[in-house]
C-alpha positions in Angstrom: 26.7 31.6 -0.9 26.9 35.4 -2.3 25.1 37.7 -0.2 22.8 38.7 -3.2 21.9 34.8 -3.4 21.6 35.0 0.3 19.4 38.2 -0.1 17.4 36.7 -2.6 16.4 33.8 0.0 15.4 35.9 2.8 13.1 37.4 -0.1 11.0 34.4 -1.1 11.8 31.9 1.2 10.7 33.9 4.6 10.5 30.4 6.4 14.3 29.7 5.9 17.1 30.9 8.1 20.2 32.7 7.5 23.3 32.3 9.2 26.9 33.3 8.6 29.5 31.3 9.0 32.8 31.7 10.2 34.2 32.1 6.7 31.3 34.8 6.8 29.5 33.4 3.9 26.0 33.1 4.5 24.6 29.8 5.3 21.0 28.7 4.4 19.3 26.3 7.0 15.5 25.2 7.2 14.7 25.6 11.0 13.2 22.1 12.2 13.2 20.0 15.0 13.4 16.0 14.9 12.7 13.5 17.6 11.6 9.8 16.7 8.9 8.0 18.8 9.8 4.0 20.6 8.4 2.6 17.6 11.0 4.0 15.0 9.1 6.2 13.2 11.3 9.4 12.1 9.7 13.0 12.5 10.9 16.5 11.4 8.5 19.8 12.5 9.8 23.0 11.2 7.7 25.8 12.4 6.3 29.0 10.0 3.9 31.2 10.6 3.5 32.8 7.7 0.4 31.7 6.3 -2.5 29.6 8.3 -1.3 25.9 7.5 0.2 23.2 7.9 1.4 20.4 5.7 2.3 17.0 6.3 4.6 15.1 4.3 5.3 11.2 4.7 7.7 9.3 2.9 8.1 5.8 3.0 11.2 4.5 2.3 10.5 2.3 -0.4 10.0 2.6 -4.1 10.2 0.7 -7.5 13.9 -0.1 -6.5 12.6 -2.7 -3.7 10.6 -4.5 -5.6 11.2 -8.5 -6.1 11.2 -9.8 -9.2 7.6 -11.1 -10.5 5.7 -8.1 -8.6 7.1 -5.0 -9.9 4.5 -1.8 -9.8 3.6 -2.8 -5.6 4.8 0.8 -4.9 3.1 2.5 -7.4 0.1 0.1 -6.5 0.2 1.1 -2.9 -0.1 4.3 -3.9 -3.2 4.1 -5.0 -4.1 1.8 -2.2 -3.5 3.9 0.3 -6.3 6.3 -0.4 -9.0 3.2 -0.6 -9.8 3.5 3.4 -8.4 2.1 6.4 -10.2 0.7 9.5 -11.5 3.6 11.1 -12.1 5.8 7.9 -13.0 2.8 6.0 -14.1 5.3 2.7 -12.1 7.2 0.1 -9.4 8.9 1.8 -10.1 12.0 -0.1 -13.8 12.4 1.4 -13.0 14.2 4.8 -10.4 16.2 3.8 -11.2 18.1 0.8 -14.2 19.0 3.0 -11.5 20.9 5.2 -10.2 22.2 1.7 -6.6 20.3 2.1 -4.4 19.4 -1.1 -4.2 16.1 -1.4 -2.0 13.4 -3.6 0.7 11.2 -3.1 3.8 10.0 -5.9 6.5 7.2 -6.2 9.6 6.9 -7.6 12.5 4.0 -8.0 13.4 5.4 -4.4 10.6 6.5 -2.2 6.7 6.6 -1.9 5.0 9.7 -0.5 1.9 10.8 0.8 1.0 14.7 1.7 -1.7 16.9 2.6 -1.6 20.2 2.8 -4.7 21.7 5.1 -6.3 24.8 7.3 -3.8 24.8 10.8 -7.0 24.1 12.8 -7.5 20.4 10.9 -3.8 19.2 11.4 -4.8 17.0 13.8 -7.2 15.1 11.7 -4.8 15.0 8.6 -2.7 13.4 11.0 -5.3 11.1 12.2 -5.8 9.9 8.7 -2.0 9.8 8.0 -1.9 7.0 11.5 -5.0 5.3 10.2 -3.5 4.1 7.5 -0.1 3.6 8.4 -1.0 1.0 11.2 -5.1 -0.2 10.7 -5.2 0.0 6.5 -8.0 -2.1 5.2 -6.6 -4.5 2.2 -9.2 -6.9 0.5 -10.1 -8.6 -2.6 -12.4 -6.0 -4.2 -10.1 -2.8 -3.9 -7.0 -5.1 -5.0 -8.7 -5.6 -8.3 -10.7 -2.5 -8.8 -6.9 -0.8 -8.1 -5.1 -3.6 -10.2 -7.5 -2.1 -13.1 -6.7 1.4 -12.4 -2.8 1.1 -12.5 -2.9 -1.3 -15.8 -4.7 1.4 -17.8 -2.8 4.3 -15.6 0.1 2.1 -17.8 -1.4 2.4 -21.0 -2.5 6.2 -20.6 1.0 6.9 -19.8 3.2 4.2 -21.6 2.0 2.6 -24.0 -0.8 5.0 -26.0 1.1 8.3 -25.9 3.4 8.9 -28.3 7.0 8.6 -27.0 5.3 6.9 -24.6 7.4 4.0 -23.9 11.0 6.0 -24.3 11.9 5.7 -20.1 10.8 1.9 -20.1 13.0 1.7 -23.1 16.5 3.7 -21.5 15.6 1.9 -18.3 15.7 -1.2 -19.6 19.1 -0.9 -21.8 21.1 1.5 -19.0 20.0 -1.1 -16.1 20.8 -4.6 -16.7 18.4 -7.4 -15.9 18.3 -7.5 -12.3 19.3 -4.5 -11.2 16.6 -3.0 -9.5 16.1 -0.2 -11.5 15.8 -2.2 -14.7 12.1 -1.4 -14.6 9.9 1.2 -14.3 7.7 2.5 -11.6 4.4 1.6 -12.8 5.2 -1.7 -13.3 4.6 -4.7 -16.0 1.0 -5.9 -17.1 1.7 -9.5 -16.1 3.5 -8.7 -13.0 0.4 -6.3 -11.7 -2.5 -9.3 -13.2 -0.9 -11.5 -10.9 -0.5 -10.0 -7.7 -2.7 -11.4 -5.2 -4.1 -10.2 -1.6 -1.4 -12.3 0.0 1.3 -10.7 -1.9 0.3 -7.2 -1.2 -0.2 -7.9 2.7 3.0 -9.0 2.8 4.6 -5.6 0.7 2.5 -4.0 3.3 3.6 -5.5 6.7 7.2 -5.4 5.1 7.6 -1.7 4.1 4.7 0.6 5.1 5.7 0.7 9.1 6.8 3.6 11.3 10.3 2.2 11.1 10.7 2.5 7.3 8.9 6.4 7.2 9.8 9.9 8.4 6.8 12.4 8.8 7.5 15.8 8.2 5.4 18.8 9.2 5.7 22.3 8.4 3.8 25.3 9.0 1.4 27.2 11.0 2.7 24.6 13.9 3.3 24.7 18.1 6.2 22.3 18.6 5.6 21.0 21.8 1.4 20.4 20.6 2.7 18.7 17.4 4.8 16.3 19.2 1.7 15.5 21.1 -0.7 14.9 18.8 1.9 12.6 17.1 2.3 10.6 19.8 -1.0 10.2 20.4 -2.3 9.3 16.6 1.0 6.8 15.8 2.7 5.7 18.9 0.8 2.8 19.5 1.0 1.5 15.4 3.5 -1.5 15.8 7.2 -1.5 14.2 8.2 -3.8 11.4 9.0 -7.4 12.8 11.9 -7.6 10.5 14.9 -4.8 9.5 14.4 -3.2 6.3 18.4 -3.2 4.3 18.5 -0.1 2.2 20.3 -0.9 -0.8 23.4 0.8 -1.2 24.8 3.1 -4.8 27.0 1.2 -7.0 28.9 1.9 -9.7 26.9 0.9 -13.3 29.2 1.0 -16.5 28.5 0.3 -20.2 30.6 -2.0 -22.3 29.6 -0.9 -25.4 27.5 1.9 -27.2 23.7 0.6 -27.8 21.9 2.3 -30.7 18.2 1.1 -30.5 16.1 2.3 -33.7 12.1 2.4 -33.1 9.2 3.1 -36.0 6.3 4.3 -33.9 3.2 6.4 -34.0 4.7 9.3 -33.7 4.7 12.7 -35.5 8.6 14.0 -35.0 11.8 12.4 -35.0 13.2 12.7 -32.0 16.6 11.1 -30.4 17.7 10.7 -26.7 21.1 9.9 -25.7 21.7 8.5 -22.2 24.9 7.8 -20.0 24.7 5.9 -16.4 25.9 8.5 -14.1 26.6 8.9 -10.2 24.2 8.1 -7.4 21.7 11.7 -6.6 24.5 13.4 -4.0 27.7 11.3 -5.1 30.6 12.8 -6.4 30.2 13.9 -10.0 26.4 14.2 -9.7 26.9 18.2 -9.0 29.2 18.8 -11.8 26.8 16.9 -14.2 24.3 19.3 -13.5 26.6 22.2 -14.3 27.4 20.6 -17.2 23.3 20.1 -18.4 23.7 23.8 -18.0 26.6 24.8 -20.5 25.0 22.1 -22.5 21.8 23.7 -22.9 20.9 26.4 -20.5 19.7 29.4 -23.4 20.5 30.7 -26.7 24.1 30.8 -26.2 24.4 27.3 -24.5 26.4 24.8 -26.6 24.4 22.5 -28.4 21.2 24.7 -28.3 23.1 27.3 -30.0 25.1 24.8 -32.8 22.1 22.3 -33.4 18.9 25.0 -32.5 20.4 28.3 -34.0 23.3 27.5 -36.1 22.7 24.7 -38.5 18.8 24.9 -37.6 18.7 21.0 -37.6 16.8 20.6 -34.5 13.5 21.9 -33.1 14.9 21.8 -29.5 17.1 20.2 -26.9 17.6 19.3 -23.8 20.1 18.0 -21.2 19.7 17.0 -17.4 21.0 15.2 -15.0 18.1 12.6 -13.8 19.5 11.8 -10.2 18.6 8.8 -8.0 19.5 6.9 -4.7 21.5 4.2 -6.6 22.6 5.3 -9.8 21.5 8.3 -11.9 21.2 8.8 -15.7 22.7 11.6 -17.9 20.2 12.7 -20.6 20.4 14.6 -24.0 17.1 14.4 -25.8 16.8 16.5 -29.3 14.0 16.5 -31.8 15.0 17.0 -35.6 14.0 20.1 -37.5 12.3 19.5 -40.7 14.0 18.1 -43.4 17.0 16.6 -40.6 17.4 13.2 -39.3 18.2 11.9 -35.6 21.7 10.8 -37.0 22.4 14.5 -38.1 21.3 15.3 -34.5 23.8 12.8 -32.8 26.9 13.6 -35.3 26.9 17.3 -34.3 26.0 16.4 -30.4 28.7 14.3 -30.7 31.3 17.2 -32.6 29.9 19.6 -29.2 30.8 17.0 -26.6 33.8 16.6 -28.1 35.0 20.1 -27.6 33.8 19.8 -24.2 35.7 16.5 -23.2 38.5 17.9 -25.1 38.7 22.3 -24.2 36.3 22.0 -20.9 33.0 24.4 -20.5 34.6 28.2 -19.8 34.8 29.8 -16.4 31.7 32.0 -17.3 29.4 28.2 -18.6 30.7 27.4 -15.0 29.1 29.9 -12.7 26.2 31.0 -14.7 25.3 27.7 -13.9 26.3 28.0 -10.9 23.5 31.1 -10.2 21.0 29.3 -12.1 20.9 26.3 -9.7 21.7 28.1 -6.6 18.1 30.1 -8.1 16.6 26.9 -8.5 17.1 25.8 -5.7 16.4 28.6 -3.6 13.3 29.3 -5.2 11.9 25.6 -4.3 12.0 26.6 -1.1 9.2 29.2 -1.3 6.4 27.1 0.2 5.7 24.7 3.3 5.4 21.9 0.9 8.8 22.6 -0.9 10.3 22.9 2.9 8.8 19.7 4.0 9.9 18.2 0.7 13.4 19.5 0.9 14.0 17.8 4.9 12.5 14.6 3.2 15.0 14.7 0.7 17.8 15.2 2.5 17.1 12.9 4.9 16.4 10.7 2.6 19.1 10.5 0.5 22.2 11.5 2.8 20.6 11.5 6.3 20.7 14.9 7.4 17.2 16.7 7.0 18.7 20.0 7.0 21.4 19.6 4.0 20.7 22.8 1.9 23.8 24.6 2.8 25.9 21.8 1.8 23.8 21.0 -1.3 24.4 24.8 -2.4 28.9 23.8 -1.4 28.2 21.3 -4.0 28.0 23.7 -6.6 29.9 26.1 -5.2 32.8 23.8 -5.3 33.3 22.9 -8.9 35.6 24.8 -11.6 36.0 24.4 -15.3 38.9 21.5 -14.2 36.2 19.6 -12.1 33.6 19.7 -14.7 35.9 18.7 -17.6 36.9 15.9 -15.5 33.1 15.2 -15.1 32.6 15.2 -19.0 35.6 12.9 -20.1 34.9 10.6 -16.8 30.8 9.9 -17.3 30.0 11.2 -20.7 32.7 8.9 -22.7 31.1 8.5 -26.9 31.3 4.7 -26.7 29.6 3.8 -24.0 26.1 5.2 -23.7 22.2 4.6 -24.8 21.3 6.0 -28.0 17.4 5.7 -28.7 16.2 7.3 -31.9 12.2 7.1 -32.6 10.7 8.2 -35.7 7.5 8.0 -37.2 6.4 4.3 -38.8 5.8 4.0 -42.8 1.9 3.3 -42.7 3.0 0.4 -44.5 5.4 -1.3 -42.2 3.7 -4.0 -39.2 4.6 -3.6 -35.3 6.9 -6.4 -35.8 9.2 -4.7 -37.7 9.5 -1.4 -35.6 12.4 -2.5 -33.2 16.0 -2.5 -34.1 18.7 -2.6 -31.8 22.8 -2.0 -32.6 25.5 -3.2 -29.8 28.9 -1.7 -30.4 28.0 0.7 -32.8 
């Protein structure tokens, strides 16, 4: 890390720590301590005193991904769950909290389901209460299965199925992920799957997953150590561990055979096109340089494609590249909306001309480190807050098991050149073997049934 970037840290993230290293580069670390109670459960405290709270983050580790087939959306589901009362708060979960004016909310992913609260120092102890309560004593019955069952189907159709470009991630999902895999579906989950989920199933999710054994608490803020490990203790040492060993599933490679073009008439106003590769596992090699690569893509005005496509020919609105990382297997997306007048195909012939030139000359030393800075900003910057700190130990721990990674995320970056990234482009971004999805608006006069095309080998 530069010493201006290291500069920059000690600037806006006053919680974090810098070190130098024997190579004298500066080293980023987030202070924390971790100890794990008898019954498995993981916890990290990292201790600021900066401002008069404390926030506590728990993950569980399990998300869309471990879902069997038949009950897909039991994450997601859970999630809403969770906040329906346990035994000795047997009310909404939100009640006693936001009368201490905490933050409140939880999210799930393919990979992970959390819970948080950020609250007033002096209340940590009944956040954590609450946190126990409904880790070890959660009350699940008939009436808040269906009232939640009810809430998540038309959380679907808010999100999925009425917006327009609604449906787009089911879609890539579906046609990067083959049936089976486990991230062949998304988080919220199908209709049928949700309708016929029964008390008995969800029990079972329950007993299986949400124990001390499958979650890591982390808490950071206006904290004592030694008090926090107490009060810890005393709130979830006595909730029992999982009777069975949860197997996390392990990254594997996913490849295309073929190029899918899927064409879809919808209720849409613009014509829009994503293109999407399978790319590697969030941490795995490659993962890093695809990032970089999003960045000499489209990272401003003189960025490749938003320079050709947005300034240049003037055939699209706007674009957009990312790498979308996850635990198993990631997905490497280019999403463009046509200017006036301009079709998605015009859109993918010149994308196509751009990546080209990048498989073929590589991005330029200069593409390389500004995007180098930018993430090295990024992710810097989302460190600025207990919550991003407690997030970013999560993470790590998550996904590579070592809560305090952000040195070695930033070597990540640091690492590649215009060779590594070229490499990157002609290894995971090939033109024959990817998702192309184009949407446009339906003819008033054409019927649903006739909205869906798909290509193979195209």
């Amino acid at each position: 890390m530069t010493l201006a970037i290291a500069f920059l840290a000690t600037l806006i993230t006053p919680g974090l720590a810098a070190e130098t290293a024997e190579n004298d580069e500066m080293e980023l670390k987030i202070p924390y301590t971790e100890f794990m109670l008898d019954n498995g459960l993981q916890v990290l405290l990292s201790e600021d005193h900066d401002v008069p709270t404390a926030f506590v983050d728990v993950w569980y580790h399990v998300g869309s991904k471990d879902e069997v087939q038949g009950r897909s959306g039991f994450a997601h589901l859970f999630e809403h769950l969770m906040f329906q009362g346990s035994e000795n708060q047997n009310t909404d979960y939100f009640v006693p909290l936001q009368a201490v004016g905490a933050s409140i909310n939880g999210t799930t992913n393919l990979d992970r389901t959390n819970y948080f609260e950020g609250v007033p120092a002096e209340h940590l102890p009944l956040a954590l209460w609450l946190e126990a309560d409904r880790m070890g004593w959660l009350v699940l019955d008939e009436a808040r299965l269906a009232n939640q069952q009810d809430v998540v189907r038309n959380e679907r159709r808010q999100r999925y199925e009425n917006p327009p470009y609604g449906d787009v991630w089911v879609t890539l999902l579906a046609n990067i992920y083959e049936e089976g895999h486990p991230y062949h579906h998304p988080t919220i989950g199908n209709h049928e799957d949700l309708e016929a989920a029964t008390i008995a199933d969800v029990k079972a999710f329950y007993s299986q997953w949400y124990t001390p054994d499958n979650a890591t608490i982390a808490i950071v803020g206006d904290i004592d150590i030694e008090e926090t490990k107490a009060l810890v203790e005393k709130y979830f040492g006595e909730i029992p561990k999982s009777e069975t060993a949860v197997e996390r599933k392990q990254p594997a490679t996913v490849e295309l055979t073929e190029e899918k073009v899927i064409r879809q008439e919808r209720d849409v106003p613009l014509h829009k096109v994503w293109i999407a590769w399978p790319s590697p596992a969030f941490f795995a090699e490659g993962d890093a340089e695809l990032d970089i690569l999003s960045t000499s893509l489209v990272g401003g005005k003189s960025s490749r494609l938003e320079k050709r496509l947005v300034h240049e020919l003037r055939i699209a609105k706007e674009i957009t590249a990312y790498q979308a990382s996850s635990e198993l297997s990631s997905m490497f997306m280019i999403n463009a909306t046509a200017a006036d007048g301009h079709s998605t195909d015009e859109l993918v012939a010149e994308i196509d001309k751009v990546l080209a030139e990048l498989r073929s000359e590589g991005p330029t030393a200069d593409e390389i480190e500004l995007g180098k800075i930018d993430f090295e900003v990024m992710q810097i910057a989302g460190l600025a807050s207990n919550y991003a700190k407690a997030e970013a130990l999560q993470r790590y721990n998550h996904y590579v098991g070592t809560p305090d990674y952000v040195a070695q995320d930033l070597a990540r970056y640091a690492n590649i050149t215009p060779e590594t990234a070229k490499d990157a482009a002609n290894k995971y971004l090939p033109a024959d073997k990817r998702v192309v999805l184009h949407v446009v608006p339906k003819p008033a006069e054409k019927s649903d049934s006739q909205n869906n095309e798909t290509e193979a080998g195209k």
